[in-house]
N, CA, C and O atoms as a MOPAC input file, in Angstrom:
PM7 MOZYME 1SCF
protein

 N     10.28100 1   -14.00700 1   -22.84300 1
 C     10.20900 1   -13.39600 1   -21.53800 1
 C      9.80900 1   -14.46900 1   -20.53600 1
 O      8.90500 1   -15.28500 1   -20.72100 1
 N     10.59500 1   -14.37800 1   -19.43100 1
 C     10.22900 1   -15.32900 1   -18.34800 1
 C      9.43300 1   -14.77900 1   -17.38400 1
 O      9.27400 1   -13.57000 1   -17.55000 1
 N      8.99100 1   -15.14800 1   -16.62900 1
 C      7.87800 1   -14.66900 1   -15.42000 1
 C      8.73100 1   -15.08700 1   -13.93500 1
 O      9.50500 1   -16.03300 1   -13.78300 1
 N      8.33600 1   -14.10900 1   -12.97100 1
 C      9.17400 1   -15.29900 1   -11.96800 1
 C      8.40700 1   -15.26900 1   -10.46100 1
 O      8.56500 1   -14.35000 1    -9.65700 1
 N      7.91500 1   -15.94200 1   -10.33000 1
 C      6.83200 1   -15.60900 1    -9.19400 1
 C      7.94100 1   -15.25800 1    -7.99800 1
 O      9.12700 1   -15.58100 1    -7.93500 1
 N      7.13100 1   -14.48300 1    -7.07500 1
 C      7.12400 1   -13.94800 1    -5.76700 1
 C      6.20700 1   -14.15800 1    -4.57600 1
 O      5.46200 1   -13.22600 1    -4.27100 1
 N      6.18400 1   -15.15300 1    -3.95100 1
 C      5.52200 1   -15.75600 1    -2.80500 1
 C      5.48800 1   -13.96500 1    -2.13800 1
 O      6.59300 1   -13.49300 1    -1.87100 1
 N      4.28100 1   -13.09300 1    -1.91100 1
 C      4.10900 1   -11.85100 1    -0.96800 1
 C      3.98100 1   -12.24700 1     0.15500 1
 O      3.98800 1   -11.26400 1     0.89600 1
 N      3.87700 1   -13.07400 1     0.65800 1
 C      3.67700 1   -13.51400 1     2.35800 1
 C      4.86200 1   -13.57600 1     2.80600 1
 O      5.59700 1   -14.52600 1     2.53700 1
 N      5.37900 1   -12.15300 1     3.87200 1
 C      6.62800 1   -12.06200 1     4.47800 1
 C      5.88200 1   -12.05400 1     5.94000 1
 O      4.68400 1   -11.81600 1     5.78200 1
 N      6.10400 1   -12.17200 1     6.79900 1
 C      6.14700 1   -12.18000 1     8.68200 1
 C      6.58300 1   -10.72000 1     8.73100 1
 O      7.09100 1   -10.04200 1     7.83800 1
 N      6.22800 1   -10.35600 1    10.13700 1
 C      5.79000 1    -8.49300 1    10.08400 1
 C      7.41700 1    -8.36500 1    10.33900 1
 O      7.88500 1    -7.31600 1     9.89700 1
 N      8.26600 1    -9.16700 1    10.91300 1
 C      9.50000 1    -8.85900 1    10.92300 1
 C     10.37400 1    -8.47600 1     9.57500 1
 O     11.13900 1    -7.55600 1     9.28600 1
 N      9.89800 1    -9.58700 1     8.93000 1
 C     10.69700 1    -9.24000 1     7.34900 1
 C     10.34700 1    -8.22100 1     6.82700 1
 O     11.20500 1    -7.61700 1     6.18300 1
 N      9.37700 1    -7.82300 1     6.88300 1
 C      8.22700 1    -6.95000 1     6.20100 1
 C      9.18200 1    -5.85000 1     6.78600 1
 O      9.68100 1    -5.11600 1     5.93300 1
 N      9.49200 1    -5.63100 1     7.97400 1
 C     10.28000 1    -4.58200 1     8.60300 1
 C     11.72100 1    -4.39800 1     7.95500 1
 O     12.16000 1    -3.33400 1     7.51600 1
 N     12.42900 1    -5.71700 1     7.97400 1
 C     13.43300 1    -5.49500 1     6.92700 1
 C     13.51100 1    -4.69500 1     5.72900 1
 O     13.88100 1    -3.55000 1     5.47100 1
 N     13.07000 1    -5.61100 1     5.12100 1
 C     12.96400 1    -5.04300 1     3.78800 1
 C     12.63400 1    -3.40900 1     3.87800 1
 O     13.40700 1    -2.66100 1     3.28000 1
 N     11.62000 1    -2.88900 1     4.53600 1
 C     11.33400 1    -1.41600 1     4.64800 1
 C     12.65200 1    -0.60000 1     5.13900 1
 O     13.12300 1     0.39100 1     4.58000 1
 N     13.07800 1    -1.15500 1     6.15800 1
 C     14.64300 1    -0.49200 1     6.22600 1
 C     15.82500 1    -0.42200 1     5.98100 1
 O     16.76600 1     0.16300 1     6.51600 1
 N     15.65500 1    -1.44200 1     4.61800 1
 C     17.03400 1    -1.40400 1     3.63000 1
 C     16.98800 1    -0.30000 1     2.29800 1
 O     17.82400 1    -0.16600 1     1.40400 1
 N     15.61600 1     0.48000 1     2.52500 1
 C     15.55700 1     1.84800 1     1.38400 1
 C     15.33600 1     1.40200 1    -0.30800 1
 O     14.94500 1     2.12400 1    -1.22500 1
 N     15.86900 1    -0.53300 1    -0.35900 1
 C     15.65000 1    -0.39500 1    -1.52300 1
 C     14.11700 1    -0.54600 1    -1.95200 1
 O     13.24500 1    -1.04300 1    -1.23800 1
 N     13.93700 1    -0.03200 1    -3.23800 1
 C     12.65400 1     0.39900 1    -3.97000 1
 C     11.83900 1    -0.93300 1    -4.17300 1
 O     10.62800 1    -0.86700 1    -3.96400 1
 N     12.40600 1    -2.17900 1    -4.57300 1
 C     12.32600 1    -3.31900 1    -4.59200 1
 C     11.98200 1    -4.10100 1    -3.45800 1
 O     11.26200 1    -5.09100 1    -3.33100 1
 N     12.54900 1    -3.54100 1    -2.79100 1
 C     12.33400 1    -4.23400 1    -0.99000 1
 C     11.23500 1    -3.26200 1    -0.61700 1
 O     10.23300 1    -3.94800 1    -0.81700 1
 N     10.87300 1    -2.24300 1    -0.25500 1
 C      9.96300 1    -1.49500 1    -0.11500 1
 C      8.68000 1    -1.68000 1    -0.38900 1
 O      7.65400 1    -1.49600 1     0.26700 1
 N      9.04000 1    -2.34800 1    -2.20800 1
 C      7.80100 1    -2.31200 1    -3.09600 1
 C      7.19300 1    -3.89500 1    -2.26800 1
 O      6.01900 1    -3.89200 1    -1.89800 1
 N      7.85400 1    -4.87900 1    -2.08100 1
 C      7.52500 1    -6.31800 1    -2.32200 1
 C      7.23700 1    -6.27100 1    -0.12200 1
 O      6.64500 1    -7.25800 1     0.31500 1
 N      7.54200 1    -5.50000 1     0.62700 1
 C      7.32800 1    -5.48800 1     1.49500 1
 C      5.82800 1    -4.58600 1     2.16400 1
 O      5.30400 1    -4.74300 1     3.26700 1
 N      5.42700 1    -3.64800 1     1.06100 1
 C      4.03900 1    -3.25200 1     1.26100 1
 C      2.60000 1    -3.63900 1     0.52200 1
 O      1.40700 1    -3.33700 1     0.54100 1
 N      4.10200 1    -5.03800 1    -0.53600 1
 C      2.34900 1    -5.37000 1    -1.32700 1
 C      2.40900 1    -6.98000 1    -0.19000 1
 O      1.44300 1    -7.73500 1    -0.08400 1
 N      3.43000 1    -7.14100 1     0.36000 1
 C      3.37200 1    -8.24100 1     1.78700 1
 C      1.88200 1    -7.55600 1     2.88600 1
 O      0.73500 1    -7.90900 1     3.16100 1
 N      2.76600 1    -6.47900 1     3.19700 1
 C      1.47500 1    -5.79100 1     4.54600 1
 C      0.35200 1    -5.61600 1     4.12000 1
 O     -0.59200 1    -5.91100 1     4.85300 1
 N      0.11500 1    -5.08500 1     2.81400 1
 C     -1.72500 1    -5.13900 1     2.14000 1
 C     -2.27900 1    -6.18800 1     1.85100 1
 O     -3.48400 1    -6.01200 1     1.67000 1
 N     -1.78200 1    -7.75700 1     1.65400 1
 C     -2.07500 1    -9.08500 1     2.13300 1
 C     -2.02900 1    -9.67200 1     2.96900 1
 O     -2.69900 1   -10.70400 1     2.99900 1
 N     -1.43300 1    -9.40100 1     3.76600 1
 C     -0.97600 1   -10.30700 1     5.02300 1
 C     -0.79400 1    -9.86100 1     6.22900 1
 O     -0.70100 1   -10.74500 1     7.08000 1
 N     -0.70800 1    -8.75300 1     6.60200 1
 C     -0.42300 1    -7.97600 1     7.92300 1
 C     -1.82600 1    -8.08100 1     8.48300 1
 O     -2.86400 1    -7.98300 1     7.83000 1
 N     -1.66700 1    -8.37400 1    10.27500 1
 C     -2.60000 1    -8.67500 1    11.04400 1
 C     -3.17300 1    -7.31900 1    11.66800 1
 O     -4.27700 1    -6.97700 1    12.09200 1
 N     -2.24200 1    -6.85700 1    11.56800 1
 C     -1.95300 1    -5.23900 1    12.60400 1
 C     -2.72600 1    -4.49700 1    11.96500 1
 O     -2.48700 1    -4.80400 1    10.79700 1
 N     -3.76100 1    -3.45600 1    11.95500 1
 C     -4.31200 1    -2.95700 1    10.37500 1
 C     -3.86000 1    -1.31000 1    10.44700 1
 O     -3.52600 1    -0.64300 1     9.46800 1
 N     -3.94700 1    -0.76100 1    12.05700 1
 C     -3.48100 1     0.10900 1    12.28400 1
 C     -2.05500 1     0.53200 1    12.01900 1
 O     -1.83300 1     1.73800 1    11.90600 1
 N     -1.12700 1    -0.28400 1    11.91400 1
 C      0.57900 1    -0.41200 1    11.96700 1
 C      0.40300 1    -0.53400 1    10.55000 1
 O      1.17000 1     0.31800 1    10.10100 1
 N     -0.23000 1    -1.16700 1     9.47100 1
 C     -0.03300 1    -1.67300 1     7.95000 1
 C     -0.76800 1    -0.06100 1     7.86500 1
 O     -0.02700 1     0.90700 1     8.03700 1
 N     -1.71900 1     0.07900 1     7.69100 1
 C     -2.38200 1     1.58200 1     7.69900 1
 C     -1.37200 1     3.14200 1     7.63900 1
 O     -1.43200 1     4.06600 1     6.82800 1
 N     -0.58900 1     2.97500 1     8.69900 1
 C      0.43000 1     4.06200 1     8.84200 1
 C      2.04900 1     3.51000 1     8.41200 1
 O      3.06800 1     4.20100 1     8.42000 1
 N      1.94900 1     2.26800 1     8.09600 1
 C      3.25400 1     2.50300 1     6.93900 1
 C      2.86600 1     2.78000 1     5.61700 1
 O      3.61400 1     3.50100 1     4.95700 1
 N      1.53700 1     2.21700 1     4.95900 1
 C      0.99400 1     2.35800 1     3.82100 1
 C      0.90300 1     4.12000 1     3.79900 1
 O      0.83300 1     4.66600 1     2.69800 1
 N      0.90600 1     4.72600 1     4.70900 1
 C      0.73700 1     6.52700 1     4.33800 1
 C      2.03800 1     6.81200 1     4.72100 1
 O      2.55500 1     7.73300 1     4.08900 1
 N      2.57800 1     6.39100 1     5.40400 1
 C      4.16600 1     6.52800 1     5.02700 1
 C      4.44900 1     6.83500 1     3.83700 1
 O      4.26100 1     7.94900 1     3.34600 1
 N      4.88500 1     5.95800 1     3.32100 1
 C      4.86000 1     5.56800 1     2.12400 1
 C      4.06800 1     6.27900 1     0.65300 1
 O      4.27400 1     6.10700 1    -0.54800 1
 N      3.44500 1     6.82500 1     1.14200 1
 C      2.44000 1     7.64300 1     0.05800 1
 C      3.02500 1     8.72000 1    -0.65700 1
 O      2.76200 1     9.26300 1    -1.73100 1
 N      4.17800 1     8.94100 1     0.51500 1
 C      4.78500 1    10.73400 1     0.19200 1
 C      6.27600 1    10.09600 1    -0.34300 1
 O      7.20500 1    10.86100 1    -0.60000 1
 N      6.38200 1     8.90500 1    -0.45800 1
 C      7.84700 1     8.39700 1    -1.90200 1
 C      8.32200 1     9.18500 1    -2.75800 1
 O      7.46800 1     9.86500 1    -3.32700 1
 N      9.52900 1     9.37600 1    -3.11100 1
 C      9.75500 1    10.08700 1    -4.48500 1
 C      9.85800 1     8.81300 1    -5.74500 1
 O     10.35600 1     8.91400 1    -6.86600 1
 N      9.30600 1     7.81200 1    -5.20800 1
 C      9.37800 1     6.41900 1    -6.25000 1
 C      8.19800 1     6.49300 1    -6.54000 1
 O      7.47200 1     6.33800 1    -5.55800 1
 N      7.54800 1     6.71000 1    -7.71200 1
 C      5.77000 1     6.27300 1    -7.98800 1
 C      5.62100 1     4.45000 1    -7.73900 1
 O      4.54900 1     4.05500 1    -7.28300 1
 N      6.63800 1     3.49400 1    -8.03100 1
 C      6.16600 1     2.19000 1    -8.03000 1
 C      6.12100 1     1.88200 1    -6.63700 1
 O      5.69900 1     0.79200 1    -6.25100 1
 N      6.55400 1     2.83000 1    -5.80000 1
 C      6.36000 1     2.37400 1    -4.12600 1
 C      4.92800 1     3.08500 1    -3.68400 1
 O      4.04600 1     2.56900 1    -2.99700 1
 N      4.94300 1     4.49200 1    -4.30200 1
 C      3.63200 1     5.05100 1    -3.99500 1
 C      2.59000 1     4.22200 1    -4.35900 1
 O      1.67300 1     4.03500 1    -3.56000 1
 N      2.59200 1     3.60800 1    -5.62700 1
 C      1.28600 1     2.94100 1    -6.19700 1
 C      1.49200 1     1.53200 1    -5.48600 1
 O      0.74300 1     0.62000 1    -5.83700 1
 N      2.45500 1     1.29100 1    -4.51000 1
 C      2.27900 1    -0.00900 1    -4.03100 1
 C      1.88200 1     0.43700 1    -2.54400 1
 O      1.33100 1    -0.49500 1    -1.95800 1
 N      1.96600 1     1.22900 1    -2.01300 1
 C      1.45400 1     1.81300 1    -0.87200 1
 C     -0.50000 1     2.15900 1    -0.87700 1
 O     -1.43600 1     2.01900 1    -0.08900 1
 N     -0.29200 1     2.64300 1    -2.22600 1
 C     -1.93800 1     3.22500 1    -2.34300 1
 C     -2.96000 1     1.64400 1    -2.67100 1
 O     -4.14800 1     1.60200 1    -2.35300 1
 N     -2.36400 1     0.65900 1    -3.22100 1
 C     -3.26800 1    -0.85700 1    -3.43900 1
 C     -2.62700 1    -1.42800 1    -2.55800 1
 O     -2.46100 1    -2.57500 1    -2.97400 1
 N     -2.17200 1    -1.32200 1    -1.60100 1
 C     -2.06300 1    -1.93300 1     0.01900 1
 C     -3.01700 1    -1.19600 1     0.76100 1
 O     -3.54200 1    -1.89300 1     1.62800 1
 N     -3.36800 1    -0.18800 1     0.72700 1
 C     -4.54100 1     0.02900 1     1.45000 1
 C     -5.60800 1     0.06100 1     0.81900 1
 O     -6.50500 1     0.87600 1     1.03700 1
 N     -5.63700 1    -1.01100 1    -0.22000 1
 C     -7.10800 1    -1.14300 1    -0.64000 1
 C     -7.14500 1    -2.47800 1    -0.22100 1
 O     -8.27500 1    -2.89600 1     0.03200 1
 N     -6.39100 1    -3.11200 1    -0.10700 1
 C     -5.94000 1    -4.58900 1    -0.03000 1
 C     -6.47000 1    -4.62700 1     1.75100 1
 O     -7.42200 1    -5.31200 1     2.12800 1
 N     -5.64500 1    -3.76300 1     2.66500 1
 C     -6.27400 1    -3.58000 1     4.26900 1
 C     -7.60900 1    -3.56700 1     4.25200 1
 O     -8.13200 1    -4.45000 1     4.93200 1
 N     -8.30900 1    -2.85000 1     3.69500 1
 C     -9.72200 1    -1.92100 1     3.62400 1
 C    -10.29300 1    -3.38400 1     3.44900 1
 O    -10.96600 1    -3.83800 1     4.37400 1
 N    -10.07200 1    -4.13500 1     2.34700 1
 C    -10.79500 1    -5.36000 1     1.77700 1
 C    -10.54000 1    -6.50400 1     2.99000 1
 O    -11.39300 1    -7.30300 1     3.37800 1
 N     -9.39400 1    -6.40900 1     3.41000 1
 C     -8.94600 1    -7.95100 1     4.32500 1
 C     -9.65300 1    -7.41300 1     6.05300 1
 O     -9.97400 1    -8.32400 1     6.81600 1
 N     -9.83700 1    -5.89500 1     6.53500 1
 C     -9.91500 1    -5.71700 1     7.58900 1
 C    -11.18000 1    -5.41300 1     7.59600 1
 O    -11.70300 1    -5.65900 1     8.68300 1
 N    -11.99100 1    -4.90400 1     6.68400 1
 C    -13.39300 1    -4.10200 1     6.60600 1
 C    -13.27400 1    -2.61400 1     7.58000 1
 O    -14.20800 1    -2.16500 1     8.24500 1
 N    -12.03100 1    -2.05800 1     7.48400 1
 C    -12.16500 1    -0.69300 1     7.88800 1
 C    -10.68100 1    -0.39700 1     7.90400 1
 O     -9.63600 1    -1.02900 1     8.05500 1
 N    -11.01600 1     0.70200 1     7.70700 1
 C     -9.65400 1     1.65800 1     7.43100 1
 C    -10.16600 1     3.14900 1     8.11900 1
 O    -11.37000 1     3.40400 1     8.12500 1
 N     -9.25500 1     4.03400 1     8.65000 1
 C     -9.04700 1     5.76000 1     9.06000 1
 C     -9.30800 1     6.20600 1     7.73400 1
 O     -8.32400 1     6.19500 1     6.99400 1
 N    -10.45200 1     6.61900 1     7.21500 1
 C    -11.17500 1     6.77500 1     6.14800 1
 C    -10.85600 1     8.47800 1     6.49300 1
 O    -10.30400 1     8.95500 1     5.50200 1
 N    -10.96800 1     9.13000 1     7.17800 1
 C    -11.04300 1    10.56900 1     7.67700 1
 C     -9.47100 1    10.84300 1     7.58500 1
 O     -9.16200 1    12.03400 1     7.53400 1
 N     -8.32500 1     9.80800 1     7.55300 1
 C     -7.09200 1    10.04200 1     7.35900 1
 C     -6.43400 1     9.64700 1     5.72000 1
 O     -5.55200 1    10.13900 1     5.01700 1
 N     -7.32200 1     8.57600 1     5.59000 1
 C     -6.64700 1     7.67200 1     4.41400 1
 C     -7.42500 1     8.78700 1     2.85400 1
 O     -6.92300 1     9.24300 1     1.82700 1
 N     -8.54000 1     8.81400 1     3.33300 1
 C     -8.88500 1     9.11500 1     1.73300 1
 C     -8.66600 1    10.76200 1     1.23700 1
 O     -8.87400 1    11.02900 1     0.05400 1
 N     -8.24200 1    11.83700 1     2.18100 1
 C     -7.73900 1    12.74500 1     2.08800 1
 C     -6.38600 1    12.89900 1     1.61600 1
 O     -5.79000 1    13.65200 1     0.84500 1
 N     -6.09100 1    11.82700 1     2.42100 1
 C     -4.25700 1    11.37300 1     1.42600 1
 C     -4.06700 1    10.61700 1     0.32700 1
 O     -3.02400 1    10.70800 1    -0.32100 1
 N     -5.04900 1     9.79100 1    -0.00500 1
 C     -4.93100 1     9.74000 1    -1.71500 1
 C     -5.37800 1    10.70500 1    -2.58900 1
 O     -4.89100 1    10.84800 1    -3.71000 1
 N     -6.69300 1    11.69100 1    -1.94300 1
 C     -7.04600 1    12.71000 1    -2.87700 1
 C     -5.76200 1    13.48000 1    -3.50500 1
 O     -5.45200 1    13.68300 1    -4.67900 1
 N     -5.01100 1    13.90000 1    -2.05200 1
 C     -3.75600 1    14.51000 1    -1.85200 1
 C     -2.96700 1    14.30300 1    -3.04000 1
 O     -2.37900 1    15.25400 1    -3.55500 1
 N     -2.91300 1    13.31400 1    -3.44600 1
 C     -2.08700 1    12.43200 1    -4.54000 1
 C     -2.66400 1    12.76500 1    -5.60100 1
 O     -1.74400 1    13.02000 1    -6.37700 1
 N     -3.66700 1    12.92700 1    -6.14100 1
 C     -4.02700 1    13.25500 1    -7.41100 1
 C     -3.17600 1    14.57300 1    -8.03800 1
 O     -3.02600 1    15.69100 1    -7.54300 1
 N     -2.65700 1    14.00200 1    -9.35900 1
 C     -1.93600 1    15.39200 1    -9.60400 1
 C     -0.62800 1    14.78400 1    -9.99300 1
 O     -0.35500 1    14.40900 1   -11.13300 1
 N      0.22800 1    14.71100 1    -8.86500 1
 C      1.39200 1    14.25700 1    -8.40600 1
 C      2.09800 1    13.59800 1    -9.42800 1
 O      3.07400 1    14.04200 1   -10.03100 1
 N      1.42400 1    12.27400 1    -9.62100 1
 C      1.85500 1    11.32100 1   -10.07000 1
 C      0.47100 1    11.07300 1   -10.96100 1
 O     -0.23800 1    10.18600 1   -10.48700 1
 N     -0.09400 1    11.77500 1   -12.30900 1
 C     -0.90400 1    11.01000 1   -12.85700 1
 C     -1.42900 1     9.68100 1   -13.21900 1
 O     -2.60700 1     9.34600 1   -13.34000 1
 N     -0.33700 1     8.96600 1   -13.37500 1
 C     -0.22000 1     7.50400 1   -13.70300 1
 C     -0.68500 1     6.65600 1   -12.88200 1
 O     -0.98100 1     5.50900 1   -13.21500 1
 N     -0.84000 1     7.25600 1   -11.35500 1
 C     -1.23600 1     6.46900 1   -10.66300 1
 C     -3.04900 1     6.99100 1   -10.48700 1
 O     -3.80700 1     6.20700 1    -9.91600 1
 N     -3.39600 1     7.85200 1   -10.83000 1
 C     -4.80900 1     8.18200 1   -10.41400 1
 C     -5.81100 1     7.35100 1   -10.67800 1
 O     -6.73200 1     7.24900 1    -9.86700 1
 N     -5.79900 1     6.75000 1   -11.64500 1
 C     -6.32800 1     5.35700 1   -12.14900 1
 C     -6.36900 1     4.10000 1   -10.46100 1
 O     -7.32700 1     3.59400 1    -9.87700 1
 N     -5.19100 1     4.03700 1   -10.25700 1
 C     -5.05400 1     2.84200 1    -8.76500 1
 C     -5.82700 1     3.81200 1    -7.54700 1
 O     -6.83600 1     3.57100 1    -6.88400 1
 N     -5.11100 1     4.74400 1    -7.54900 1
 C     -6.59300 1     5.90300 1    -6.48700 1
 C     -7.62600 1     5.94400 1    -6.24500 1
 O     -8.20900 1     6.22200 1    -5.19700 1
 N     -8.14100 1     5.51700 1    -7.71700 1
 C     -9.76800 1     5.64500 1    -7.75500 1
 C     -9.91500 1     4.08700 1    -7.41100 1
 O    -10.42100 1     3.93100 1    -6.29900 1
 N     -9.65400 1     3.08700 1    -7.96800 1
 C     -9.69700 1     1.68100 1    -7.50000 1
 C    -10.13800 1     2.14000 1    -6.08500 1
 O    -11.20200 1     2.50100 1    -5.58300 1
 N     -8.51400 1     1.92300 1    -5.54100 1
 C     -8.80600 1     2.33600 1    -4.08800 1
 C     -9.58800 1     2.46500 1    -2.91500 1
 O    -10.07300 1     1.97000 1    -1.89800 1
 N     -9.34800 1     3.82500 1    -3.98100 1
 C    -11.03300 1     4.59400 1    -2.63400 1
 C    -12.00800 1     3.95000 1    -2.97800 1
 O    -12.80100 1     3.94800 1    -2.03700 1
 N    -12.57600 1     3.12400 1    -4.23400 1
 C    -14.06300 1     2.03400 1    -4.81400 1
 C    -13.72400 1     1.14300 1    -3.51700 1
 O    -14.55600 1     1.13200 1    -2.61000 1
 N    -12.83900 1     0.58600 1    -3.42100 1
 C    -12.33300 1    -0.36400 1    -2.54700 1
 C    -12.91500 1    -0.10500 1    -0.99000 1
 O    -13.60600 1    -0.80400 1    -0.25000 1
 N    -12.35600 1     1.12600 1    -0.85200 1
 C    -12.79900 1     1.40900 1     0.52000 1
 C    -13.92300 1     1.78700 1     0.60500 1
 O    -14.40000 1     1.37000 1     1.66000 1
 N    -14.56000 1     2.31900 1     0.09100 1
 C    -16.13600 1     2.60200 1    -0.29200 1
 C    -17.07700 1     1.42900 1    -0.41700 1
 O    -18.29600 1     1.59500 1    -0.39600 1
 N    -16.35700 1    -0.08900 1    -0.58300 1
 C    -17.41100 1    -0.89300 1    -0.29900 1
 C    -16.93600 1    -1.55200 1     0.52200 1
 O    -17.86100 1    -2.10800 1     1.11500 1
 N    -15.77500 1    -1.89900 1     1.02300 1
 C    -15.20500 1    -3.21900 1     2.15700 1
 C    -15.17900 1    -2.28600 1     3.76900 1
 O    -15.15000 1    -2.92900 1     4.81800 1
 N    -15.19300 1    -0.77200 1     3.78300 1
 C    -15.47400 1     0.04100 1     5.30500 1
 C    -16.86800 1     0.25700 1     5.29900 1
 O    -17.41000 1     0.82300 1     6.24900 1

């Protein structure tokens, strides 16, 4: 098996691309870009809950550790918006409840 790295540092433009070409791949590699690298926290914030309501779990679970990734790089997040919408998520997608709880630990110590 080979490995193949992926430089995540896209510019908020690409980052925009990729989100509006639908693919799952582009989606995925463009919101684990905005939970590292996006300056904006409010704009990364409301695509990351965008994104929450996916019928893809690997975009949801890349949406839900992008805003743990904000929470950590910005020291605050819409905590009164954000953590009601991962609760929201429990259930859904079991597999991901595990990255949820991360998460919200996440935001619970970096807000």
């Amino acid at each position: 098996m080979s490995l193949i790295y992926q430089d995540p540092s896209l510019s908020h433009d690409d980052a925009i691309r990729l989100l509006a070409s639908g693919t799952d791949a582009n989606v995925i590699a463009a919101l684990v870009s905005i939970g590292l690298n996006e300056t904006d926290r409010n704009w990364a914030e409301d695509i990351c809950l965008k994104y929450l309501n996916s019928k893809t779990e690997a975009v949801v679970a890349s949406a839900i550790t992008a805003l743990g990734h904000i929470a950590r790089r910005h020291g605050e997040l819409d905590t009164e918006k954000v953590i009601p919408a991962l609760k929201e998520l429990k259930g859904k997608y079991p597999s991901v409840e595990g990255i949820i709880e991360d998460t919200i630990d996440d935001i619970e110590v970096f807000t």
